[in-house]
N, C-alpha and C positions, 0 to 999 in steps of 0.2 A: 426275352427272359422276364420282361416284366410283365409282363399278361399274365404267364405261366403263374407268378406270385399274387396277383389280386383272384383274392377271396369275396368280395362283397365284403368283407368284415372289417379289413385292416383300411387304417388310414394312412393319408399319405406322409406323416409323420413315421408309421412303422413301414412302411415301405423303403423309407430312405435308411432306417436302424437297419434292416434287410442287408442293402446292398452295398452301403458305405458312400453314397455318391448321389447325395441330390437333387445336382443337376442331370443326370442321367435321368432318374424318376423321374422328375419333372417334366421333361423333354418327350419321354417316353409315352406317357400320362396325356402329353398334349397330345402328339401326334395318336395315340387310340383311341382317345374322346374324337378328334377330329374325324377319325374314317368310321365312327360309329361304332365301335367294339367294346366302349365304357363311359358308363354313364353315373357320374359323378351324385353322390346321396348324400344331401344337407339334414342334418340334425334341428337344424332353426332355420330361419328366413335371412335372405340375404338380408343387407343394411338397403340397397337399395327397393325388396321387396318394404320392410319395414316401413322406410319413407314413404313410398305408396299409401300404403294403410293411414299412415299419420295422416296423407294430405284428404284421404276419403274420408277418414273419421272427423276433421275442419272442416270439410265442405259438408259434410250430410249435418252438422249440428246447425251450424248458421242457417241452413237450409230450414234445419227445425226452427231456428228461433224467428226466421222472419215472416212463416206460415200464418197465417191468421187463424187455422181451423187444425185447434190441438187435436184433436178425435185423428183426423186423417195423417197429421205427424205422425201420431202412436201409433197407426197401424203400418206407417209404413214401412217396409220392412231393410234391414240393416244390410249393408250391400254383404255380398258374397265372399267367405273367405277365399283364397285361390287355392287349387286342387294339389294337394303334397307331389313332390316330385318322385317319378317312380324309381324306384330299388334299381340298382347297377344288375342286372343277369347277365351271367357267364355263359355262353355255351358251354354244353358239357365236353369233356376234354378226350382228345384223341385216344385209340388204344395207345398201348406201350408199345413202343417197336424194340429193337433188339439193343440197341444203343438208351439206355434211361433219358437221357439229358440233349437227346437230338431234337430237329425244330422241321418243320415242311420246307418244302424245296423255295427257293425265293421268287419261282417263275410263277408259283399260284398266289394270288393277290387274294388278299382279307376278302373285298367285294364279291371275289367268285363261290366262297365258303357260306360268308356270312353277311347276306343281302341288308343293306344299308336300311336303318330304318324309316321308315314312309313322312314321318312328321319330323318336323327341325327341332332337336334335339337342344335344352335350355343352354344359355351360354355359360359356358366353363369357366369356372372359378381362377383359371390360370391363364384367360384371353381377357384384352383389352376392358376394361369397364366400363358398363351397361350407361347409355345415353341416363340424364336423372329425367324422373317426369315431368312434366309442364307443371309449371308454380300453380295454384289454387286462383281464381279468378277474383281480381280485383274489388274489392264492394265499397263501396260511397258511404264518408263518415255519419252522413245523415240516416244512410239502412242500417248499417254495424250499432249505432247507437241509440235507435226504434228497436233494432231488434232486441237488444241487453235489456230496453225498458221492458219489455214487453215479457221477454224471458223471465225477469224479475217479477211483475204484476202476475205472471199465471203461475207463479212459483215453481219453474222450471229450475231445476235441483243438479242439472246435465251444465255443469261448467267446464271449461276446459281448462286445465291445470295452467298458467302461465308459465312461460321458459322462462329459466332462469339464469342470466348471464354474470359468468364467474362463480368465483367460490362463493359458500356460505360465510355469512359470518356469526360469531358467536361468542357471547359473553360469559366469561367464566363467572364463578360464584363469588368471589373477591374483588373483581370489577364493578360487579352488580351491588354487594354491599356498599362498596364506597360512591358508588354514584347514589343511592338511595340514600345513605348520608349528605353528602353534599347538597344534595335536592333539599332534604330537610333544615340543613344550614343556612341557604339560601331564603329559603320562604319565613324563615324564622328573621335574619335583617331585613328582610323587606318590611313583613309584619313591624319588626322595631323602630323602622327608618319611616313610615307612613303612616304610624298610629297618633291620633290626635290627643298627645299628652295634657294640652292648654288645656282642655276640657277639665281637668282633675286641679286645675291650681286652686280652687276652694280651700279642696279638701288636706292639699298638701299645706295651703298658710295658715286652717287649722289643726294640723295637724302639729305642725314647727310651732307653732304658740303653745303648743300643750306645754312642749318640750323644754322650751325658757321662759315662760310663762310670763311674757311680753308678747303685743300684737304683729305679725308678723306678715308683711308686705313680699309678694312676688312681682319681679314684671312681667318675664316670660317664660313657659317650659317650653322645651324643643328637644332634639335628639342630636346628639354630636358623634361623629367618627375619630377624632382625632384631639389626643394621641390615641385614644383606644374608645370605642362606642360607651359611652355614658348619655346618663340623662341630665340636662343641664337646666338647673334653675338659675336665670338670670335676675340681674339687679336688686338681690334680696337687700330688704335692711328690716330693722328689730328695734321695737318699740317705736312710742310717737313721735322723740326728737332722735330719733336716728343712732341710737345708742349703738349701733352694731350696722355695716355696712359690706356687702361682699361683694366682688363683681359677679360671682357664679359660683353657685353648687353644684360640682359633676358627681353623679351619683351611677358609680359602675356597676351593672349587674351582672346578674350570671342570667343567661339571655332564658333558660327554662324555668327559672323559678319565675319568670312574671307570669308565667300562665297559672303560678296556684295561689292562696289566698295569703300567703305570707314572704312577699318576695325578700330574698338575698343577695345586696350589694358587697360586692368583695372588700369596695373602698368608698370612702367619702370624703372627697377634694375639696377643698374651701379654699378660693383663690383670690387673693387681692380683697382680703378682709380688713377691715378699719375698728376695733376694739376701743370703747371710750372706760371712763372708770367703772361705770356702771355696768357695761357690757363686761368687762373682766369678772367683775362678782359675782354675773351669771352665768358665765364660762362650766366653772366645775360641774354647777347640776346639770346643766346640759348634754354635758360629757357622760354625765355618769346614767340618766335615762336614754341615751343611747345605747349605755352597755348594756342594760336589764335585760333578761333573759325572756321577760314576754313584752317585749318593744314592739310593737307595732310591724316592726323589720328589723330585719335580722343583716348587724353591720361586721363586716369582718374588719377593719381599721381606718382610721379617720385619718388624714393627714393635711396641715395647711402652707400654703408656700404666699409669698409676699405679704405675710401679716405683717398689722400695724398695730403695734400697742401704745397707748396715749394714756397716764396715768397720773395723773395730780402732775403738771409740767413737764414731766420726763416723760418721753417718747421712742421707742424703738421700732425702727425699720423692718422690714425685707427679712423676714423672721421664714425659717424653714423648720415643719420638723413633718412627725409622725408617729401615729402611738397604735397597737393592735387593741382591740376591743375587750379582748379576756385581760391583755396586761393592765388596759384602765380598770376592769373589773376588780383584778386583785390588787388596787392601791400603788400601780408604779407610778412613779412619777413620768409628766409629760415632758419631751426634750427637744429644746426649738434652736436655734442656731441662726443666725444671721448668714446672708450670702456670700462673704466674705471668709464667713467660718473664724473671725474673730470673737465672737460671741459666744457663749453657752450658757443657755439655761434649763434646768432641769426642777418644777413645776407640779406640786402635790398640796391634797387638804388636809389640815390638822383641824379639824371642827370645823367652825365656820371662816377661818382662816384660810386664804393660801399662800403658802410657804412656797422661794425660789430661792435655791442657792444657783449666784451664779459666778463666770468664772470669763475672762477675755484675757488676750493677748493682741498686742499691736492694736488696739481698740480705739478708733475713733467715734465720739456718739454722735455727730453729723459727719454725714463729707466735709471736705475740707476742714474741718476744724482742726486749730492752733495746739487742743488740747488731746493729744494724742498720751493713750495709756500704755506704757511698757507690759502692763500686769495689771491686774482687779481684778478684786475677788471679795467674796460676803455674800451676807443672806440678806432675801426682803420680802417679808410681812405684810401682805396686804387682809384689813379685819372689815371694808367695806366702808371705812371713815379717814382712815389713816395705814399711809407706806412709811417703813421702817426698814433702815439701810442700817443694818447692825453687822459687827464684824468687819469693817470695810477696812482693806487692806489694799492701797494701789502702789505702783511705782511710775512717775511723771519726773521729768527733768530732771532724771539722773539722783531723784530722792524719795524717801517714801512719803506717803499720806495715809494714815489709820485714823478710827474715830468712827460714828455714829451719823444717819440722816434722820429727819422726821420728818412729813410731809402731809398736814392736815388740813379736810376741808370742811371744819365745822364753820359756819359762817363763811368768813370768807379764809382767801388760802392763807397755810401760817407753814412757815418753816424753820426749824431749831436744829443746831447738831452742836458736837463737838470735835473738833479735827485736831490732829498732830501733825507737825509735819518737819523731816529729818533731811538732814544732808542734802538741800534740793540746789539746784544750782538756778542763783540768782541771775543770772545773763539770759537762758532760756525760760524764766521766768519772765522777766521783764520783755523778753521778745513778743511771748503768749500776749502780755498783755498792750503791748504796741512801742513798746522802748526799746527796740533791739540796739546792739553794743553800746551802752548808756550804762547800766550796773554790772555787776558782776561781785562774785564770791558763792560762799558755802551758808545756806542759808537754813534756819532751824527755827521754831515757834509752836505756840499750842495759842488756841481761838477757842471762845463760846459765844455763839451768837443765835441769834432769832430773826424772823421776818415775819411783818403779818402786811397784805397788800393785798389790792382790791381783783388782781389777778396774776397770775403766777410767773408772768414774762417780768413783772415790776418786783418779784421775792429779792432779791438778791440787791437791789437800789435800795429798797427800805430798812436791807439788817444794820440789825444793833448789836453789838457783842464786845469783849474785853478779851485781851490777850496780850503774850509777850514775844520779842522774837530775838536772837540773834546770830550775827553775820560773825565769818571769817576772813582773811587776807580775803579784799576784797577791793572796788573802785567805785567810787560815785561819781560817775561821768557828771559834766556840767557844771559839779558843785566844786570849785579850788577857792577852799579856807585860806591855804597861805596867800594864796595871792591876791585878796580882800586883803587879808591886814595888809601887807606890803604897800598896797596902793588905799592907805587908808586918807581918807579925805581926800581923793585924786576920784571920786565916781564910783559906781558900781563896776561889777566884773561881770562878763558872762563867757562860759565856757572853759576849759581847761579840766579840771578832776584832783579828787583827793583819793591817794588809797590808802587804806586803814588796816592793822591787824586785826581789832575787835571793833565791834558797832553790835551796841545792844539799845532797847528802847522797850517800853510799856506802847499798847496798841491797843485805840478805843475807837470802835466803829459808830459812827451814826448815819441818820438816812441822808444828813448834808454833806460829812466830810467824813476823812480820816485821819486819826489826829494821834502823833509821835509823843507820848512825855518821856521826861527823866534819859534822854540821849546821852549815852556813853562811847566816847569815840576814840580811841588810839591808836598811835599813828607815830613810831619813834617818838622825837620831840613833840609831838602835836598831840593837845589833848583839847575834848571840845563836850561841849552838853549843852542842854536846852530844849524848843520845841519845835514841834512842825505842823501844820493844818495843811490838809490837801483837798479841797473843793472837789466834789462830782465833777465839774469841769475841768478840771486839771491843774486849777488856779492854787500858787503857793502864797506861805503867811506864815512866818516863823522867825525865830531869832537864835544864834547858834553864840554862847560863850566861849570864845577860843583863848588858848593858852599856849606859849611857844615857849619851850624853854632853851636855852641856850649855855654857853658856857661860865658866861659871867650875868645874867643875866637872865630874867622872864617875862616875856609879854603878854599882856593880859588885854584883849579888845571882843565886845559884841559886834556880831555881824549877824543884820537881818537878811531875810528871804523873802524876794518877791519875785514876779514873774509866774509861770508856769514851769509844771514839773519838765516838761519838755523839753524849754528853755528857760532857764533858772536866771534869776541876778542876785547877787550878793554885794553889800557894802558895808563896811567896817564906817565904824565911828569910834571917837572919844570918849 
């Protein structure tokens, strides 16, 4: 039945749609190809034909390339395609017998009808697969790569495409952009990290002298990563006794504008800077021709950390701040901050002045110091001669402190103010000053005094000034008046204490002592007056009137003072 349905035309695809069954065609298909009845018609070359061709067309190139005599390469002629396989014919078909659909009797065999044909017929697409042909012959790296030269030198244009193992691979367009990027971000830190900065320190120490117009010292330029790539000038200082000192200027930039003629730094870091007086009064202009709109470079904000201000005796530390370049432009004030964050100052010009209000809490002005501030606050004036501590408002040992500072270095250093000072507690007073539990009480006074010294660590040894003070329910550790009189011509006394409700005194300072008049002492029954002198060494010299009143009676005896304030002795006389 299947014979009957091959036409030369249909394949074996619609043969099987034909009959419903496959394996039947299949079967069928073989055993008539096999007795020679059908002869199977390829549309293309087998894969195993194919592979042939491939290994002919490898062997006749090599062949070309290792020839010495191109002429007879070129004529040689291209092997022979192989002959197409012939068309499947049919014999032509039986008459019709009486029956449509009947078949020849099964004793006559195909071979007695239709004589096998003479030559073996190609192997059938549905029998075992074709032996592959022999590999292509071996060639020696030494001829393989004569011959590529050689192919190359005659400009033989006949390459053989290389195979290619695995997939392709392929770079989309957004892959491609960010590697193109990256590529340029890289060559640009390199460029940064290996460019010979040193070379331009000239032009940058004159370039910073324009700027403070002071002679200005580099030691090294170099390039830094860390914390963020900046340009770092090392060991700068300013002028000829060193008026200005920094560890380092990191100067960040935005890495494309150094390639054009006006580079732009985002920031300018000033780290571990040392400010003396005269560096302070050239602070502002410096500031302020940084900000100028045709500066040499274009600054987006300045900021400095571990600054050191040093200014007629007073000194401040480990100073932080930061200020943006348009804001110094429009006149804000600059704002620095200690690392503590006890500190604040906020730092602007009023003509040739600079003006700072500033403001602390829990404010110590060295480590460990005794004098620790609750509060402080006030403005100060510096005119390039003279600082002025005006408005000063502090709170220390539980009392206030108001009043004015002056701090001049014409000649030599001079210092004048006037202070108040309210409700302070005399126990932590006297501790500041090295007599802890020794006084105590509510202590209150107003001072005017001055210093003029040959430097400004000796200001405070040399003042001279007048004032008054007085004390509340209160004790003078050391000092016991009654008991001086009691043991009067029995020796001095030392130690014991008198406590008093009022003690008041006039206060006159000089650069040898300080010295008590007109003392007013009450105390119940006890009433006392007189003087006192206290030595810069702590040495006492005074003599105190005492008065006891009693019920039926008053005692009236002087009792001097000698010893030190430390330790004190008192003795009653007649």
């Amino acid at each position: 039945m299947v014979l009957i349905l091959v036409d030369g035309k249909s394949t074996v695809a619609d043969l099987c749609e034909k009959t419903g069954n496959q394996q039947l065609v299949e079967n069928a298909l073989q055993e008539l190809e096999r007795d020679g009845l059908v002869v199977p018609q390829l549309e293309a070359d087998s894969v195993w034909e194919q592979s042939r061709k491939v290994a002919e067309d490898i062997k006749a190139a090599a062949m070309k390339r290792l020839s010495k005599d191109k002429e007879a390469v070129a004529d040689e002629a291209p092997p022979a395609a192989p002959a197409p396989l012939p068309a499947v014919e049919l014999p032509p078909a039986p008459p019709p017998s009486v029956e449509p659909f009947s078949v020849a009797p099964l004793s006559i065999s195909p071979q007695s009808v239709y004589p096998p044909p003479q030559s073996v017929a190609p192997l059938s697409v549905f029998d075992r697969e074709p032996e592959s042909p022999p590999p292509p012959a071996h060639e020696e790296p030494a001829a393989r790569i004569a011959g590529r030269l050689s192919g190359m030198l005659a400009g033989d244009d006949d390459v053989i495409k290389p195979i290619r193992r695995g997939p392709r691979t392929y770079v989309s367009l957004p892959l491609a952009i960010a590697l193109g990027v990256a590529g340029v971000v890289v060559l640009l830190l390199l460029f940064f990290a290996l460019y010979p900065y040193d070379r331009h320190r000239p032009e940058l120490e004159a370039g910073l002298g324009r700027l403070v117009g002071q002679p200005v010292r580099i030691g090294e330029v170099q390039a830094s990563f860390l914390p963020r790539p900046a340009i770092s000038l090392q060991s700068v200082s300013v002028g000829d006794g060193a008026k200005a000192q920094a560890a380092s200027i990191r100067l960040v930039p935005e890495l494309f504008s150094l390639l054009g003629s006006r580079p732009v730094f985002s920031s300018v870091e000033v780290v571990a800077a040392s400010l003396d007086d005269d560096a302070v009064a050239l602070l502002p202009k410096a500031l302020a021709a940084v900000a100028q709109a045709n500066a040499p470079a274009q600054v987006g904000a300045i900021s400095f950390s571990r600054l050191r201000l040093s200014l007629l005796g007073l000194a401040l530390a480990d100073l932080h701040g930061e200020i943006a370049s348009a804001d110094l432009a429009s006149g804000k004030p600059i704002s620095l901050r200690n690392a503590e964050r006890s500190l604040h100052l906020r730092a602007t010009t009023d003509g040739a002045n600079i003006v700072a209000d500033f403001e602390g809490y829990a404010w110590l002005p060295v480590p460990n110091s005794p004098y620790r501030f609750d509060s402080i606050q006030g403005k100060a004036v510096w005119d390039g001669r003279a600082l002025a501590l005006r408005s000063l408002d502090a709170r220390i040992f539980d009392g206030a402190l108001q009043g004015t500072l002056r701090f001049e270095r014409t000649g030599q250093p001079k210092l004048s103010g006037e202070i108040g000072v309210k409700h302070m507690s005399l126990a932590r007073l006297g501790a500041a000053l090295g007599y802890p539990e020794q006084f105590e009480g509510e202590f209150a006074g107003a001072l005017k005094f001055s210093a003029t010294a040959a430097e400004w660590g000796e200001a405070l040894r040399a003042a001279a000034g007048d004032g008054d003070f007085a004390m509340q329910r209160g004790t003078l550790g050391k000092f016991d008046l009654v008991e001086a009189v009691r043991r009067a011509g029995k020796g001095s006394v030392a130690g014991g204490s008198t406590r008093f409700e009022q003690l008041g005194s006039k206060l006159r300072i000089t650069p040898e002592s300080v010295r008590f008049t007109d003392i007013a002492l009450a105390s119940g029954a006890l009433r006392s007056g007189g003087t006192l002198d206290i030595a810069r060494d702590g040495k006492l010299s005074g003599r105190f009137d005492v008065e006891m009143r009693g019920s039926a009676s008053v005692i009236r005896m002087p009792v001097t003072a000698s010893g030190t304030l430390r330790n004190p002795a008192l003795q009653a006389g007649r």
